[in-house]
N, C-alpha and C positions, 0 to 999 in steps of 0.2 A: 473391216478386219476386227475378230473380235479379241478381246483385253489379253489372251493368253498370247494370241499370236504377239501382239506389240508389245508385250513385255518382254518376250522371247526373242525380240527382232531387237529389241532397246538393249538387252544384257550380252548378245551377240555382237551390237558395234562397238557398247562399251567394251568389252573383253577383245574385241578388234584393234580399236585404237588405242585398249592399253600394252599390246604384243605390238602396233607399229612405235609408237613412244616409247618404248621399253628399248627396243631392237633385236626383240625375239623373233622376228620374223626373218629376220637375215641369217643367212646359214653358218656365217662366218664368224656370227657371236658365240653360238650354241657350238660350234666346231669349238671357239677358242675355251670353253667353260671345260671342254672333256678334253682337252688337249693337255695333260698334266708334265707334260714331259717339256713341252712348250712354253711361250709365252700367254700364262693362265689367264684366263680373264672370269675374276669372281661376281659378277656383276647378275648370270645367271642366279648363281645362289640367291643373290637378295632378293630377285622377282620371285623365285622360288617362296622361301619364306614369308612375303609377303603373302603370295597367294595360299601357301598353308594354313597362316595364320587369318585371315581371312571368311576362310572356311571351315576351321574348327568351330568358330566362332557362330557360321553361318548355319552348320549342321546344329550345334549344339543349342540354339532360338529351335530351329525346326522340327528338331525331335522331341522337342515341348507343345508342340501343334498339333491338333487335329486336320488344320487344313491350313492350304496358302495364305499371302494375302490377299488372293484375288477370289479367295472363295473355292476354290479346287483340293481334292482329298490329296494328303500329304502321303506320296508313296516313297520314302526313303528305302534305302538297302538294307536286307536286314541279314546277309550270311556275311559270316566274320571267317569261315574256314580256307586256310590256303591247299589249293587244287593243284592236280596235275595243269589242265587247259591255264589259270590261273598262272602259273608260271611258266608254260613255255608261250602266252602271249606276251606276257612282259617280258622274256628275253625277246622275241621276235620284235617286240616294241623300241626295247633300247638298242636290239643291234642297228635296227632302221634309223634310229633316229642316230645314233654315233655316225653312222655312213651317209647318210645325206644333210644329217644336220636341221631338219625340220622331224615336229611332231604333227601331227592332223591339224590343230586348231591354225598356228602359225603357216601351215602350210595353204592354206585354204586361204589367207592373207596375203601371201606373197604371189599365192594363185591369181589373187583379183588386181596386184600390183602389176601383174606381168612377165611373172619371174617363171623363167621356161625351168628351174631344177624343180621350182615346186609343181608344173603342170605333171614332169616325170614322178615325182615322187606319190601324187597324189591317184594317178592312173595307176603304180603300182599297188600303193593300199588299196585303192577300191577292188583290185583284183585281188589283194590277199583278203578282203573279206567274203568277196566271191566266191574264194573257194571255200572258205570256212564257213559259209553257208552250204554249200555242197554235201562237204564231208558233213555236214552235220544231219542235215536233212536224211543219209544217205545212213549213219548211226543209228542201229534199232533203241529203240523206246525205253 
């Protein structure tokens, strides 16, 4: 295996087993974080934050880089414009994740835990990326 993959396999369990430690992986947490009307549970917010903070942090090293530290050309993001596709993925993003209560990464966790809402949720996405490979494919040039 070579060094990218295992660093990518390493930052994967780690960010794995910080969503089952956390209890982002359960739907019932992230349900209780958006349930405002409810019994609020802020708990979401601080893994939030942390992981924000985090990665300002981590962008902000790597846009001082020319390359990783494994040696590989540093391709960061570089359009800062908000889009049409741009936002109606993120609504299509938060309505999913308000209804079933998983996003992709946590779902893909609770996938390998067992948990049969995340096998439905995750057969959904992959079909809503399906088709939005479609339709795009299918968008002239």
């Amino acid at each position: 295996m070579n060094r990218s993959l295992l660093s990518a396999f390493i930052a994967g369990l780690i960010f794995g087993i910080g969503l089952l430690v956390s209890g982002m992986a359960n739907p019932a947490k992230v349900l209780g974080f958006l349930d405002l009307a409810g019994p609020w549970d802020p708990s979401l917010a601080l893994v939030m934050s942390g992981a924000v903070a985090v990665g300002l942090i981590a962008f902000n090293l790597a846009g001082k880089r020319q390359t990783s530290l494994l040696g590989d050309v540093m391709r960061l993001p570089t359009r800062q414009d908000i889009d049409k596709p741009l936002v109606l993925g993120s609504l299509g993003f938060g309505i999913g994740w308000g209804l079933a209560g998983f996003c992709p990464g946590p779902a893909l966790v609770a996938l390998g835990a067992g948990e049969l809402k995340a096998l439905v949720f995750t057969v959904a996405m992959l079909s809503g990326m399906a088709v939005y490979e479609l339709l795009q494919r299918q968008r002239p040039s």
